[in-house]
Structures are given as structure tokens and as C-alpha cells.
C-alpha positions, 0 to 999 in steps of 0.5 A, a space after each residue: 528514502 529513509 523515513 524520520 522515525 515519527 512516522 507510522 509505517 502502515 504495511 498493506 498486503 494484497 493479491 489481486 485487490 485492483 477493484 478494492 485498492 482505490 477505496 482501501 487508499 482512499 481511506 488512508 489518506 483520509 485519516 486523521 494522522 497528518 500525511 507527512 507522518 504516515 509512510 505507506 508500505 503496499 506488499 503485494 504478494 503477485 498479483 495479475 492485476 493492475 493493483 501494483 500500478 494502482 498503489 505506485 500511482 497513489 504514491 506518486 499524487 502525494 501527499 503520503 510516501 511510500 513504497 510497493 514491494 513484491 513479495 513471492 511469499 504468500 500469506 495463508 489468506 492469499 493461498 485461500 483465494 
């Protein structure tokens, strides 16, 4: 899916984040942007934990859309954990 170009791409990066994501997700939906104009972007970096479940499960409820890619790429902070 496409999304139009009113909305605000949120890009969230993470690494083993499954005990932190919930709060993380729940913050975004509780902004004060409407929902249809927010589309989540969740990267996760490898993680061995159940975080990419996490986030797909949160996009399925609705009401933001979004995606979760993979990346084998990781970031400076992800190399120090």
C-alpha cells in the first residue's frame, strides 16, 4: 500500500525492544495527529525477540497502518547493546 502524501511517516527503529515496544506503540496512538494521517514505519534491526510480532499485531488492530521491515544493517547504538 501506498501511503497519500498527507500523512506523517513515523520511522521506529528497534533491536530486542518486546518488554519496551508496547509502551512505545502505545504512545503513538495516543497522539494528538489523527490516526489516518500517521503510517508507521518499525525497523527492526534482528531482534530474537517477540518485538516484530509485537508491532505487526499493533498494525493489524488499526487504527494506524503501517509496515515492519528488517533490516541486517544495524545502527551505532544497536552494535552497543
Amino acid at each position: 500500500m501506498i501511503p497519500p502524501p498527507n500523512r506523517a511517516f513515523l520511522i521506529v527503529p528497534f533491536l530486542n525492544e518486546a518488554s519496551s515496544l508496547p509502551d512505545v506503540l502505545v504512545s503513538i496512538a495516543a497522539q494528538n495527529i489523527s490516526p489516518e494521517h500517521i503510517f508507521l514505519v518499525a525497523v527492526d534491526s534482528g531482534s530474537s525477540d517477540d518485538g516484530p510480532a509485537i508491532v505487526r499485531d499493533f498494525i493489524a488492530r488499526g487504527p494506524i497502518e503501517g509496515v515492519v521491515l528488517r533490516s541486517d544493517v544495524r545502527s551505532i547504538p544497536a552494535d552497543r547493546k
